[in-house]
C-alpha positions in Angstrom: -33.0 -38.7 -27.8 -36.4 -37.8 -26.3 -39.7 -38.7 -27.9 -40.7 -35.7 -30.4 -43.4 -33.4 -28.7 -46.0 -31.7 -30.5 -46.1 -27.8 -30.0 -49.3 -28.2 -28.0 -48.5 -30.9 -26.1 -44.7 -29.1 -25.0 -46.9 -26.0 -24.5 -49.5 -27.6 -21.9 -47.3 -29.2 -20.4 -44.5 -26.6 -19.3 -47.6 -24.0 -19.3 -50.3 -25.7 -17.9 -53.6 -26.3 -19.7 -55.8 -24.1 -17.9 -52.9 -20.9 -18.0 -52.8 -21.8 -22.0 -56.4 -21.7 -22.2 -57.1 -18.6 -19.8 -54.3 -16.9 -22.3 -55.7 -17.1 -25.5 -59.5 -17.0 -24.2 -60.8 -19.9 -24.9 -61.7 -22.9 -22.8 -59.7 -26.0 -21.5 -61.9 -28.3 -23.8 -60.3 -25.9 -26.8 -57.4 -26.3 -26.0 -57.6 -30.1 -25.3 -58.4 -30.0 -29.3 -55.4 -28.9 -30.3 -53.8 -32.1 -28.9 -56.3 -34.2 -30.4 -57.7 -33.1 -33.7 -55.6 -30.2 -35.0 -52.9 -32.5 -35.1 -50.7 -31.1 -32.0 -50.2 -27.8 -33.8 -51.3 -24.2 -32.3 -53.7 -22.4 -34.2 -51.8 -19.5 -36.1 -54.0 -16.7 -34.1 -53.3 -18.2 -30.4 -48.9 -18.6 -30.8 -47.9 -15.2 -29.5 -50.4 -15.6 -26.7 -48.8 -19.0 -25.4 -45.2 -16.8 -26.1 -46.6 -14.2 -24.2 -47.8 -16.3 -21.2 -44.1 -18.4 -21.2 -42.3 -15.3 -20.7 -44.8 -13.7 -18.1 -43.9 -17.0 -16.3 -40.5 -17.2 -17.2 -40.6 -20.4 -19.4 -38.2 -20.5 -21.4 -39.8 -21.4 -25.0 -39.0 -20.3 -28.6 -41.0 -19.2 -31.3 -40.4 -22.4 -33.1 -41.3 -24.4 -30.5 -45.0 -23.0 -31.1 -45.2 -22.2 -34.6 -43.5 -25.3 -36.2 -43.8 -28.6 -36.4 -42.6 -31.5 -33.7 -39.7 -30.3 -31.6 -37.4 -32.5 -29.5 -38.6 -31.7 -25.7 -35.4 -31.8 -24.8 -34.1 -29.0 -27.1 -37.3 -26.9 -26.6 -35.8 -24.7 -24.3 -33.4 -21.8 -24.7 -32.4 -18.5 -23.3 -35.3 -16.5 -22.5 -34.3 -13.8 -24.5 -34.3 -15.5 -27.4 -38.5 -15.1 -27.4 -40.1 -12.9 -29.9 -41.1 -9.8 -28.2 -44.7 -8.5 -27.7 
């Protein structure tokens, strides 16, 4: 079983920090904080943004790999179809 990954932490690293940052506006440094001191979740106003930017780069990452809490990296991903749509 893989180590449980934060939603932040699976987001930045199959979206890239700078594409998650650029997505939701803000800067890397931001986003960084989401890592470090909001505890690894993504702020409620910024999860259909990172949705948004995994499909437009054909990630293939559910909306409860963003929204709740630790996920198993290796079951993050599923169908891309299976994304909320915008």
């Amino acid at each position: 079983m893989a180590t449980p990954e934060t939603p932040a932490a699976l987001a930045v690293r199959l979206l890239g920090l700078i594409d998650v940052a650029h997505a939701c506006g803000l800067t890397t440094d931001a986003v960084r904080k989401w890592l470090k001191s909001k505890g690894g979740f993504i702020p409620a106003q910024h999860q259909a943004n990172v949705l948004t930017l995994a499909r437009q780069k054909g990630v293939q990452l559910r909306p409860a790999d963003v929204v709740a809490g630790w996920v198993d990296a290796s079951d993050a991903a599923l169908p891309l179809h299976s994304a909320v749509q915008a």
